[in-house]
N, C-alpha and C positions, 0 to 999 in steps of 0.2 A: 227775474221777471215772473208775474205770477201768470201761466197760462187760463185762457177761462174754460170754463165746464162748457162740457158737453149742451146741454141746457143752453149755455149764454150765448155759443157760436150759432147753435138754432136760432136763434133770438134778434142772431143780430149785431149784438155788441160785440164778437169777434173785428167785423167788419168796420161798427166804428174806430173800434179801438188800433188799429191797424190803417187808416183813413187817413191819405195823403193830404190832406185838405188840417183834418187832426191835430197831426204831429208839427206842421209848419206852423201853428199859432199856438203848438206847446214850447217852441223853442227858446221862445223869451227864458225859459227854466237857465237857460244858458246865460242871460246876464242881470241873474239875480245875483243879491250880495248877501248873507257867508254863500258861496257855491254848494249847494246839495249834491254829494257823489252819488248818493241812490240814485236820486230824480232823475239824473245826467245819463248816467247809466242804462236806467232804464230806457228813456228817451232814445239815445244812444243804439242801442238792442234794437228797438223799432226801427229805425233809420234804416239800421243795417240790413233787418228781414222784410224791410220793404220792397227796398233794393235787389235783395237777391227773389225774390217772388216773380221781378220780371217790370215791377212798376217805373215808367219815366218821370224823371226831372225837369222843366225847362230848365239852361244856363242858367236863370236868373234866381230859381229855388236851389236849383243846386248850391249857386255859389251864395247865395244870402244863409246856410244849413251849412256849409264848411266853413264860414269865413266866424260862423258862433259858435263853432267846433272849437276853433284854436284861440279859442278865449278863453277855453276848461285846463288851457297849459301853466295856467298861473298856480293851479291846483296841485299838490302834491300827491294824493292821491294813487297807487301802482292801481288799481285794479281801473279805474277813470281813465288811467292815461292810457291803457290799454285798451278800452273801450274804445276811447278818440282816437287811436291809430286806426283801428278795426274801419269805423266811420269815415274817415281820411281816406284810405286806399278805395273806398268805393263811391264817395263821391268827386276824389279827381280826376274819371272822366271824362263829366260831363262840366264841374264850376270851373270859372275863371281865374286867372290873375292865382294860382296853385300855388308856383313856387315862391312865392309872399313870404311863406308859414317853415321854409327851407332852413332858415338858420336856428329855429326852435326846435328843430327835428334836432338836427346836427348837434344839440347842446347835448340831446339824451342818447347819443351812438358813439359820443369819443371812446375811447380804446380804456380810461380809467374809471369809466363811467360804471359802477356795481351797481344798476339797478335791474329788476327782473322783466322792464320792456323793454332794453337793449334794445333786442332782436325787432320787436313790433316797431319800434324806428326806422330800422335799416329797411324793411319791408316798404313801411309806406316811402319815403325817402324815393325807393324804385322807381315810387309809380309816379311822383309831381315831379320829376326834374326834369328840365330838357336834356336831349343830348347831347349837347355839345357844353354842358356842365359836366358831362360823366367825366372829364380827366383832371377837374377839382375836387371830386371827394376821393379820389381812386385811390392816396393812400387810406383813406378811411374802410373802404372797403377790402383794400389788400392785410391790414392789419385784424378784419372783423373774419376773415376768411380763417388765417393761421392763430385766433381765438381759441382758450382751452374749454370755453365754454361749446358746448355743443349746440344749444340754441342758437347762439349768436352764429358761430358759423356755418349752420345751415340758413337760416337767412338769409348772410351772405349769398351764399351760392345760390339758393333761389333766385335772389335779387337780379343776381349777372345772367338768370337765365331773361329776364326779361330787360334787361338791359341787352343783348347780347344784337339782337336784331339792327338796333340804331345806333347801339357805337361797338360796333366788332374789333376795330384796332384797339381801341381802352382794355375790353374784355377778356382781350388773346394776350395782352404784357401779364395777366394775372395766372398764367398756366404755372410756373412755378410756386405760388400760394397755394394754388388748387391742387396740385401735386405734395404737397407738402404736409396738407388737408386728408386724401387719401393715405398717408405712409403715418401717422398719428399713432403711436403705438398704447394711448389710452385715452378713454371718452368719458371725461368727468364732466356731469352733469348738475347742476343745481338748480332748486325748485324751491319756492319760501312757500312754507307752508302756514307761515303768521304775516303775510306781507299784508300792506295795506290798511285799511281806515276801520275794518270790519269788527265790529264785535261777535259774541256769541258764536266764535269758533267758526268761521265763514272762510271756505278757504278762498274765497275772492275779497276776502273783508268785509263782507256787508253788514254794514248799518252800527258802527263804533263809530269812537273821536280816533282822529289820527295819530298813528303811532312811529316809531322809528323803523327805517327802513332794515332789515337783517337777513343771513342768508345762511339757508342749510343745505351746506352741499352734499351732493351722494352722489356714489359712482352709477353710470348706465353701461351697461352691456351691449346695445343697440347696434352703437356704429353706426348712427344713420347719417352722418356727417360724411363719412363715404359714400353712398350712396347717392348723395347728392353732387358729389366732388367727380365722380365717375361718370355720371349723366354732363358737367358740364365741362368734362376733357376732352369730351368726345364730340361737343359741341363745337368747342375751339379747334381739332384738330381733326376734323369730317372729310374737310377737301384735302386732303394728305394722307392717301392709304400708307405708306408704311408708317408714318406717326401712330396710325391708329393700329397699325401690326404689332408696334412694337408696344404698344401700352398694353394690348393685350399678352404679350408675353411677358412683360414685367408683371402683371397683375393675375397671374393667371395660377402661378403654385400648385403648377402639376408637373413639376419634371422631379427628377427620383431627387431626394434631400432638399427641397426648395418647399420653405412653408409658404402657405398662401397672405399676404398683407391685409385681403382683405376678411372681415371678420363680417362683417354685412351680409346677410342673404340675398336679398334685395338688388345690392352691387352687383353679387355674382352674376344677379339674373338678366341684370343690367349687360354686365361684359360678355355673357351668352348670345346675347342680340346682337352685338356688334361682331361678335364672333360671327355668326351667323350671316350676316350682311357683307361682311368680308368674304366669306366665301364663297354668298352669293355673285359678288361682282369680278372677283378673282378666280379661275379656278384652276390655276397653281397652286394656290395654296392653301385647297381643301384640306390635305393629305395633313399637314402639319396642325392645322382648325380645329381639325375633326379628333387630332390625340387631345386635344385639350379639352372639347369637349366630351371625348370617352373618359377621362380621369375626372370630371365636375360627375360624376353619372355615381360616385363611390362619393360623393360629400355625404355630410353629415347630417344636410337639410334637406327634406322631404321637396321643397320647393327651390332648390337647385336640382334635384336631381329629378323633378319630372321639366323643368325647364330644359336642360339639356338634351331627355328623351324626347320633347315634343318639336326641339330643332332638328334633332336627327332623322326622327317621321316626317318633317317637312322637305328636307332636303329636296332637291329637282336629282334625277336619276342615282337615288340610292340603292345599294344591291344589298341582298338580303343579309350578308355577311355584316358591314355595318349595320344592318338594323338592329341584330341579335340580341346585343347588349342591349338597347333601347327597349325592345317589347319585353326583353327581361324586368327591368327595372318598372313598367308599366305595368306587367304582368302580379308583381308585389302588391302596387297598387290596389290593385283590385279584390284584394282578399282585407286591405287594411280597413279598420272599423270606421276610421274618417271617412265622412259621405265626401268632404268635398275632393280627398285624392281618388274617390272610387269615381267620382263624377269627371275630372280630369282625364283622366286613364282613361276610360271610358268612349268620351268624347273623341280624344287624341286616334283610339285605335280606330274607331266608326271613319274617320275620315282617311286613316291611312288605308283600311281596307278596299276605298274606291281605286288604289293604284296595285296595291302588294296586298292580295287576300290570301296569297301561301301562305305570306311571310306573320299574318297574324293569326291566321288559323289553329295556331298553336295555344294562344290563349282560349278557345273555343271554351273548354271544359272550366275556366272561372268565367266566363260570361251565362253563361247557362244556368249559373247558380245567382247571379243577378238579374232574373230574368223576375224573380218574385220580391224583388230591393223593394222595402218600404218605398225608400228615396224612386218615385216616379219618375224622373229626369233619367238617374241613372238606368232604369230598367229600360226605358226608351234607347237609350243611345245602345246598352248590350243587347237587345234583341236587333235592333236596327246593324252593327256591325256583325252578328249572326248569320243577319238572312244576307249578307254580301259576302260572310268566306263558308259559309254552310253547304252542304249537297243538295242534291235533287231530292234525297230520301228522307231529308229533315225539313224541306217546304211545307207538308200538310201541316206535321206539328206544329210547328211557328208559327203559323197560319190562326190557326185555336188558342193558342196562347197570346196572339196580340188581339185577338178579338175581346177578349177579358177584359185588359184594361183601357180601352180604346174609350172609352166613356171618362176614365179617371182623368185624364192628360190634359193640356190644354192645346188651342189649335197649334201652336210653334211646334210641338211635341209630335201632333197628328200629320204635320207637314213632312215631315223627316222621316218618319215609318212609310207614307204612300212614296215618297222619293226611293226610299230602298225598296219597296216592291216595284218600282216603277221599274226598275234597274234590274230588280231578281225576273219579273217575266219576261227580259230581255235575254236572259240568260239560260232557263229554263222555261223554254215555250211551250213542252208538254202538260205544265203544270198550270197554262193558264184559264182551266176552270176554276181551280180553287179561289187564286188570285184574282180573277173579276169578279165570283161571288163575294169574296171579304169587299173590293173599292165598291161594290153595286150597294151594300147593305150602306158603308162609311158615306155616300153620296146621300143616304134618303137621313141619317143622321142631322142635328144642328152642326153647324159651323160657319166660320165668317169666309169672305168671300177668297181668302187665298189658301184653306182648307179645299174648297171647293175646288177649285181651279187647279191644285197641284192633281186631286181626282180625276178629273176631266181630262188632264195633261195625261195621267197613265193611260188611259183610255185612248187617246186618241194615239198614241202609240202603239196599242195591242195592235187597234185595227189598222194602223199601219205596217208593220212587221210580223204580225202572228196573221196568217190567213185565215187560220180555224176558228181564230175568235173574232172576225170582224161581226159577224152576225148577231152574237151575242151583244159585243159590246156597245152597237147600233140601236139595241132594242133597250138596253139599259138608258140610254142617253136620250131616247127619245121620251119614256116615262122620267125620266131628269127635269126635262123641259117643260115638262106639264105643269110644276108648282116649281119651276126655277125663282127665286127673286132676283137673280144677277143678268141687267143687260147686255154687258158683254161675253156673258159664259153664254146665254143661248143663242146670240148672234153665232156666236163659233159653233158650236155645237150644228148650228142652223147650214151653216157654209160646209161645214163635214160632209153632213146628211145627204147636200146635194150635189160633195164631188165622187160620194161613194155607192151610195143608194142607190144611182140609176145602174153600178154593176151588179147589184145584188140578184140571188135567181128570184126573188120578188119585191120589186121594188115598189108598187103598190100598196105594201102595206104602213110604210111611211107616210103614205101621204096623210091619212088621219092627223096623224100628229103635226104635221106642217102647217098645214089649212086651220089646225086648234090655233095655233100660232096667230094666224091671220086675224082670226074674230076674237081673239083676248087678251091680247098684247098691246104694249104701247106702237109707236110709230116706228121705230129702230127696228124693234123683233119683227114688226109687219114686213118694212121693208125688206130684210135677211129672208122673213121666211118668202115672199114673191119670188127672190134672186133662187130660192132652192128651188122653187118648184117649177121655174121655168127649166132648169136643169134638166128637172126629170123629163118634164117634155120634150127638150132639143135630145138627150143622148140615150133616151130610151128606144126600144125597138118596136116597143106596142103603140099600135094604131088607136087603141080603145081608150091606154091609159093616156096618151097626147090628147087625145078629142077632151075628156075629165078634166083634165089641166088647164084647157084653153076655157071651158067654162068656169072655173074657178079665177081665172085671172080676168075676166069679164068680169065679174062679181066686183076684183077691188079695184076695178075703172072708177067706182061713184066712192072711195073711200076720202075721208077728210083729210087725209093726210097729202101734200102734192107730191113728197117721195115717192109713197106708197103708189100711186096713182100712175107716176112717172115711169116708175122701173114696170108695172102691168102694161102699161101702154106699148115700152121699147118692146118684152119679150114678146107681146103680140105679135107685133112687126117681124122680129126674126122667127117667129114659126112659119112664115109665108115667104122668108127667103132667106135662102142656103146659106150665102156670103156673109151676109151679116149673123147668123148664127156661130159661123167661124169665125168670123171679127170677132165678136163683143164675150160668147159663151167656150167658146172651144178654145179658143187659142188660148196657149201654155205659157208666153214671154208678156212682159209689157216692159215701156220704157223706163230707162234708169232718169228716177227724179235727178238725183243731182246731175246727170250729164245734160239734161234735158234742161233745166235751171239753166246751167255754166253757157248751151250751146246761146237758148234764148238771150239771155245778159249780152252777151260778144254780140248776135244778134242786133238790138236794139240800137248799143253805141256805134254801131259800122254805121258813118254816112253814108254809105253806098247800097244800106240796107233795105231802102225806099223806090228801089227798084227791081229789086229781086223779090220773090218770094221766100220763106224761109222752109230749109231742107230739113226735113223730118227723116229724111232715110239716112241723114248724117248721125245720127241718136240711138247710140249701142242698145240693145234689150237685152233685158236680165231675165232669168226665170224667176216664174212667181216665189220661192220658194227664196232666193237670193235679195226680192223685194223685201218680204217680211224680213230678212235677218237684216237689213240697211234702215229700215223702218226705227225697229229696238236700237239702232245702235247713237250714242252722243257722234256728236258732230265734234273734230280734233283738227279744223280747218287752221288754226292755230300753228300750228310745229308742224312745218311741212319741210319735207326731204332736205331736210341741214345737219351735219355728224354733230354728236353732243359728247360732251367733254363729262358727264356722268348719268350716271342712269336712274330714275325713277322709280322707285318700288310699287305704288302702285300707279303708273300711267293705264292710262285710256287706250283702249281699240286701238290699231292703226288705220287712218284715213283708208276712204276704199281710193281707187284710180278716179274715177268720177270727180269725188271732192278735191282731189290733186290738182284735176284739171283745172277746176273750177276757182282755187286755191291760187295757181300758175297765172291764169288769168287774169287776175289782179294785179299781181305784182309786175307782168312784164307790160301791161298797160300805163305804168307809173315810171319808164322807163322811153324819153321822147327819139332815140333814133331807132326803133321800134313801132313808130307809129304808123309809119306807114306800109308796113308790113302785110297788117289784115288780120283776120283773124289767128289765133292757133289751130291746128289740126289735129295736134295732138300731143302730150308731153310723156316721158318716158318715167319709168322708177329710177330712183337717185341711186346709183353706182360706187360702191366706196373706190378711188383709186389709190388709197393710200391702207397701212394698217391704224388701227385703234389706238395703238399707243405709241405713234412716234411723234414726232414735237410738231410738226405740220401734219392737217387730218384736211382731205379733200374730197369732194365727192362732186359726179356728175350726172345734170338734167338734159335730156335732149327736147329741144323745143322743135316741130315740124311747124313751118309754114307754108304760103302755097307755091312761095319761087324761093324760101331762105329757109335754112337748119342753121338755129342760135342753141348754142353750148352754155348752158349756166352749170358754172364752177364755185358750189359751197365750199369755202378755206377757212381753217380754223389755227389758230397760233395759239400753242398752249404751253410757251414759252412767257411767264409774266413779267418779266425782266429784257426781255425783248422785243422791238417795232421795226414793223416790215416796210417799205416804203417802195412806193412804185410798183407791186407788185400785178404781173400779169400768168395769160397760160400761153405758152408757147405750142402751138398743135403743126404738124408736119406729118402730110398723106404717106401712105406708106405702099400706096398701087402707082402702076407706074402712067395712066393716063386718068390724072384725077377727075372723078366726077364732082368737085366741090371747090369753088374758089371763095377762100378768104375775103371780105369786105373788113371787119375792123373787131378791135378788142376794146372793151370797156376795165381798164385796171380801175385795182383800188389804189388810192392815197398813201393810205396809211393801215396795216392793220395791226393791231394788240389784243391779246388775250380777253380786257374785257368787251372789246366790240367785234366778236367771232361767234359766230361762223359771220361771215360777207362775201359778198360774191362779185362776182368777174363772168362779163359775158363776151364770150367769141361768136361773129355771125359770118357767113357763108353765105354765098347764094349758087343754086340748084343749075348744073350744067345739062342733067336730066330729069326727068318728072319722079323718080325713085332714087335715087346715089346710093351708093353701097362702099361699104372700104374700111380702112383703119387707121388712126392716127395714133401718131406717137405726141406723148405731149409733156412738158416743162415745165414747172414754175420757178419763174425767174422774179426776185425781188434784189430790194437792198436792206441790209440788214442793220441795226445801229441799236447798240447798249441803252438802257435806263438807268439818270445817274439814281442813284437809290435814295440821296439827299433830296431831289427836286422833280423825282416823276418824269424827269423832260430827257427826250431822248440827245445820245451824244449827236457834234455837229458832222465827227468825220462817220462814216459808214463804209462797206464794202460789198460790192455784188456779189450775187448768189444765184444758184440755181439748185432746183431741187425735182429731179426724175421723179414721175408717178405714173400709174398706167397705162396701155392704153386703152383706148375708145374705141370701140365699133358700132359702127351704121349701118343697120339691117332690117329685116323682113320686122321683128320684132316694134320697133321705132316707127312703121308705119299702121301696124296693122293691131288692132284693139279688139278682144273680148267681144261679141256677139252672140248671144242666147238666139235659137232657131228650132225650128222642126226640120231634124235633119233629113228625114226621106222627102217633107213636100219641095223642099229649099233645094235638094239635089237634082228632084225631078226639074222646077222650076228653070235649071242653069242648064240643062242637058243642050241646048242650042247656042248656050254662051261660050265664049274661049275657054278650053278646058288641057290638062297635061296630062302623063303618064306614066311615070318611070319608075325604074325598079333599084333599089339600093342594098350593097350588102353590110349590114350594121355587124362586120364580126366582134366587135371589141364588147357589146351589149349582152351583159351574162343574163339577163330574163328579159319575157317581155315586158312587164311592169317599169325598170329602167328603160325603155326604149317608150315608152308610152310618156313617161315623164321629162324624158331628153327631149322629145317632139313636141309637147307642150310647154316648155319654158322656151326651147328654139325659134318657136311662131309666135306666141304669144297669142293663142286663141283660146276660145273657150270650146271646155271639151264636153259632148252630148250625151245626155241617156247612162249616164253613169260609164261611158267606155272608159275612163280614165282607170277604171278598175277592174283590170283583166281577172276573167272567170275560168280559164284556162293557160295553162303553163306549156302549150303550145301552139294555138293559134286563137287569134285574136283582132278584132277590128277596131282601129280607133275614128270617131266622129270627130272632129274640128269645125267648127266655125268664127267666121270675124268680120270686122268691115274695116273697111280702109277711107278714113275719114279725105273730104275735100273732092269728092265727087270718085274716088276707086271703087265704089260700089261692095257691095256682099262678097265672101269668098268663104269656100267650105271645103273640105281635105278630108277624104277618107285615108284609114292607114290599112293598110290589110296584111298583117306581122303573122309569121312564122319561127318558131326556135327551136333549134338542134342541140346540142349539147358538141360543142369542141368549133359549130360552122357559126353559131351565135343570130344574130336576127334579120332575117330577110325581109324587106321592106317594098310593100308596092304602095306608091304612094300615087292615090288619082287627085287631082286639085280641079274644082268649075270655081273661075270668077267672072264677073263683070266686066271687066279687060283683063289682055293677053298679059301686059305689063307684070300683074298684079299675080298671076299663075307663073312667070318665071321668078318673081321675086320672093315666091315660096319653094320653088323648085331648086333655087341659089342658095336660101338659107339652112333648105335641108343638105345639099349635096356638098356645099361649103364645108 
């Protein structure tokens, strides 16, 4: 294909000549008579980089463009028919009526077939056949796998990767081939270098009379026939950790006299991952992982052997003794002349240094000297893993020396360096003048807007953790704003100013820069900045500068904007009264969206909800700070509290309680002897009662209603050759005057491995307004074989029962998380039912364990940071919570002392809203 000049793409004719419209009334080229292989070809080429640019087909082009594709198979043609394969796998997407053109495929991939598009068959082949064809050509694929051709049997194995999804049984009979494929003790390759129609020496043949088809074989060295054979073992045998144990020890040629099979680097680095992933998920049997991985660390190939180091820097809790070997072998790296192992290395260590900066320290003095690397990248990642295991006496330096090339880099580059200073003035807070000077210059700098904002982010850290610099870095951020282009950097920026500026000893002199704000910005920045500068007004102490404020916010009553206009109006209003300045500006908590969602939903469907009003004081509050983190985070309302049979590399967040709630609520509304229930009150975190890996995995939910407590029991059968039948939970009190009588159990039918986790609900109804107690409980099924010929379970069966743990019903199960202001919320209760007792916690070696036994015990949320004792002898813990369904607010101070050998004295004061509600935390502790 002749590419066009520079010139013609200006021009235009690029665009023709590439032009969907174009190539569709060039394809008649396809049933002209002799067949032209150039034209085809050509054509052909285009099809295919149309295709891949991103361009659509309707069905109807597509399939009118493939179906005068496999009109070019009459053609003899290798280099044509390779073309048309090319064109084939990409347009059977989208045309119809594909596998039409299946038996022409099939003529060119039989097993005696010596032509050199084999392989281009077996490819497209992959992509038109339905699946429930794949176990008619599966000798053809089992014969193209164990091929001495290497082409062809990579192919293959591609092929079964994309088969593998829609017929996995076909796919999995071929591990033996694929096995067979891997153990290949030579990789002969052939390659025609006269194939084709071509004259003029074309190594695709271009532009001769057709000639005889011939072949010159050569051997390759490659091995990449393994590699692909190794990728798709481990496909087939994934959900089978020790298949996949023992592949890796078969393939692995590190035990003393055992050479290694495979000859691929590639493989290696392949069976390194899966190494690696077994470890992850196992860890018994790191110890054993981890020698084979320390013997891949002495290959031969530069690209095993930082594979292996960069799994061992990943590891989760590595000691520096394992790492030794690893930074060694990085440490090489880094002196070698190849940019891209220096760049490797490099990268590898920058990241391990955020966990182990002893353990890389050692490499110090070769990163130092890559600190002037031609290669930019590189010198970025060694000063950036410098300034994270460097001292306090090597700050200024580093400092001077990233300023240099801070201009060369690009922003990905620049983001990375303010991230490791973001971290170093966290670590060294004496040094942060230097450090805001270098972010204050990089902010007045170009850059795009996630440059900026990692900036802004170190910033607003200082002045959150360094006191000395708040000042500074206030006054930097407010000339930021002056020529900001980004409307959400000065929004923030905007909200900073006015939760910190009114502490400053002048806060006055902010206001310039706020009020710039107001008369040169769009409507967003107006608004953010009103919301600051009412701020100053309410929690300032000057009389003069309130009075200032109130006329500035006069001023944006007549603005055009109704935000703008809106937010001047309200802060008016709360300068002239108290209450509402506490309500809307002062107060620290606001409601949790999702529980506020979940409560409203339950809400709306309650018939009975048209006569009540709805309770807002039923609706947990979170601190602002817990908003914003629920804010960023994906919603995972999807997989709620059910045990899983394998684990996810990389899942999502775990749901907060909130969306559980909200989660729960659905599901047990789809459930009819439940419906007259009422709403939920409240649902509990899912309990495993069983271990991880025994053949039944069970866990449990506590559901509170206003008169019932219903028990949902996730059960998982991980038994695939076995069905449960009838299966229930047998639960049985374990105090001797129950407060909870059984109403009825909901069993399942039938369970099997593939329809697990399912659940089983037991419901109870409430003998007192709290129950409290412990149940022993059971699962009782019946048990019956699968014949393995017919899927269908045997007709005889035998009972069963299967002990799991037990349950308890507590303070915990009624009482929910509540964000509060603990001194005004304590005064507040000082007239409500309150307790007082004193416990002697001996068995509690600190008080840090006594502050975290107390807070999983209640289940409350803990205030003002007490959760994290400041003293290793006395200590006060804050609690707060609510107790949904009308139990009102309830709040617990803890007031701990520790001795050494008496352990932890405990005055525990509790104010609730009822009495009830103060012994059911005075039971959970003294319990």
């Amino acid at each position: 294909m002749v590419l066009p000049s520079k010139k013609e793409e200006e021009s235009g004719l690029s665009s023709y000549y590439n032009n969907k419209t174009t190539i569709i009334q060039e394809a008649r080229v396809f049933n002209e008579s002799p067949i032209s292989p150039r034209k085809c070809r050509l054509l052909l080429t285009r099809i295919v980089y149309l295709l891949c640019v991103g361009e659509t087909l309707t069905s109807q082009e597509a399939t009118s463009l493939f179906f005068g594709t496999t009109k070019l198979f009459q053609h003899k043609d290798s280099a044509l028919r390779q073309a048309v394969y090319m064109a084939i796998k990409e347009l059977a997407e989208s045309a119809e009526d594909v596998i039409m053109v299946t038996s022409s495929i099939m003529k060119d991939m039989q097993p005696n077939s010596e032509v050199i598009y084999r392989s281009n068959a077996i490819r497209a082949l992959s992509r038109i056949i339905d699946p429930s064809m794949a176990q008619g050509i599966e000798r053809f694929f089992k014969a193209a796998i164990v091929d001495r051709n290497p082409n062809v049997a990579s192919a293959a194995l591609v092929s079964a990767y994309h088969l593998f999804p829609f017929a996995k049984d076909v796919v999995k009979r071929w591990a033996n081939e694929t096995q067979e494929a891997v153990n290949t003790k030579s990789s002969p390759s052939f390659y025609d270098a006269t194939i084709g129609t071509g004259g003029g020496g074309g190594i695709l043949g271009f532009g001769a009379a057709p000639q005889p088809t011939t072949q010159n074989t050569i051997i390759t060295s490659s091995y990449c026939v393994q590699y692909h054979a190794i990728g798709l073992l481990y496909l087939i045998r994934q959900q089978d950790r020790m298949a996949v144990t023992k592949m890796i020890q078969q393939y692995s040629g590190t035990k003393p006299g055992a050479g290694s099979i495979l000859k691929n680097p590639m493989s290696i680095c392949m069976l390194i991952r899966y190494t690696a992933k077994v470890m992850e998920e196992d860890s018994n049997l790191q110890r054993p992982m981890l020698e084979f991985i320390d013997g891949w660390l002495r290959h031969k190939s530069d690209m095993v052997n930082y594979e292996a180091a960069r799994v061992i820097c990943e590891m989760k809790n590595v000691s520096p003794q394992q790492l030794s070997k690893a930074i060694s072998v990085l440490q090489l790296f880094l002196s070698s002349p190849k940019a891209v192992l220096k760049f490797a290395a490099t990268r590898t260590l920058a990241a391990l240094a955020l966990t182990q900066p002893a353990a890389v320290a050692t490499c110090n003095v070769d990163l130092e000297a890559l600190i002037a690397d031609s290669n930019r990248s590189v010198a970025t990642y060694a000063i950036t893993t410098l300034l994270k295991t460097g001292n306090e006496a090597s700050v200024d330096r580093l400092m001077r020396q990233i300023t240099g090339f801070m201009a060369e880099i690009t922003d990905e580059f620049k983001v990375i360096i303010v991230e490791a200073i973001r971290s170093l003035c966290l670590k060294f807070p004496t040094k942060h003048a230097s450090m805001l000077t270098f972010l204050s210059g990089v902010l007045r700098d170009e850059g795009g807007y996630d440059f900026k904002r990692a900036v802004v982010e170190a910033m607003f850290d200082m002045v959150k953790f360094i006191a000395d610099a708040k000042e500074q870095a206030l006054s930097h951020l407010c000339e930021f704003i002056e020529d900001c282009e980004f409307t959400k950097l000065s929004v923030r920026i905007l909200h900073l100013l006015g939760m910190e500026g009114p502490k400053s000893p002048q806060p006055a002199k902010y206001i310039r820069f706020i009020y710039n704000r107001v008369v040169l910005e769009n409507a967003t920045v107006r608004a953010a900045a009103v919301a600051s500068l009412a701020k100053f007004g309410i929690n300032s102490i000057d009389s003069a500068l309130r009075k200032s404020i109130t006329v500035l916010l006069n001023r944006c009553l007549d603005d055009v904007d109704d935000e703008v206009r809106d937010r001047a109006a309200l802060y008016l209003k709360t300068f002239k009264e108290k209450p509402l300045a506490d309500a809307y500006v002062k107060e620290e908590s606001v409601f949790s969206l999702a529980a506020l969602e979940s409560k409203l939903v339950t809400y709306v469907k309650d018939p009975s909800s048209s006569t009540q009003a709805f309770d807002i004081s039923s609706v947990p509050k979170i601190s602002r700070s817990q908003a914003a983190q629920d804010a960023s985070r994906p919603s995972t309302l999807d997989t709620i509290g059910v045990p899983t049979t394998k684990k996810a590399s990389d899942s999502p967040p775990p749901p907060t309680a909130a969306e559980k709630q909200s989660a729960y609520v659905q599901q047990l509304a789809e459930v009819p002897e439940f419906a007259s229930y009422g709403s939920v009150q409240n649902s509990t975190e899912a309990t495993e009662l069983t271990e991880t890996e025994t053949e039944y995995q069970v866990s449990c939910v506590t559901h509170i209603f206003a008169e019932h407590i219903v028990f949902q029991f996730n059960v998982s059968n991980t038994l695939p050759d076995t069905v449960l039948e009838n299966v229930s939970v047998i639960m049985q009190d374990q105090i001797e005057e129950p407060t909870l009588t059984e109403d009825f159990i909901i069993p399942l039918p039938t369970l099997t491995s593939s329809n697990s986790p399912s659940i089983i609900y037991v419901s109870f109804s409430k003998n007192e307004p709290y129950p409290t107690g412990s149940f022993a409980c059971t699962l009782k099924f019946v048990t019956k074989e699968l014949d393995p010929s017919t899927g269908e379970p045997e007709q005889d069966g035998y009972e069963d029962e299967y002990q799991i743990d037990e349950i308890e019903v507590g303070a915990p199960d009624y009482i929910i998380p509540n964000y509060v202001t603990f001194g005004a919320e304590w005064d507040r209760l000082r007239t409500s039912p309150s307790i007082t007792e004193t416990f002697a916690l001996s068995s509690m070696e600190s008080i840090k364990a006594a502050c975290d036994s107390i807070i999983e015990v209640l289940n409350m949320e803990p205030l003002g940071g007490t959760e994290t004792p400041t003293s290793t002898s006395v200590h006060t813990l804050q609690l707060s919570g609510l107790v949904p369904g009308g139990g009102g607010k309830v709040v617990v101070r803890c007031r701990m002392t520790f001795s050494q050998g008496a352990g932890v004295t405990l005055e525990l004061g509790v104010r609730a809203e009822k009495q009830e509600i103060c012994d059911l935390v005075l039971d959970a502790v003294g319990g």
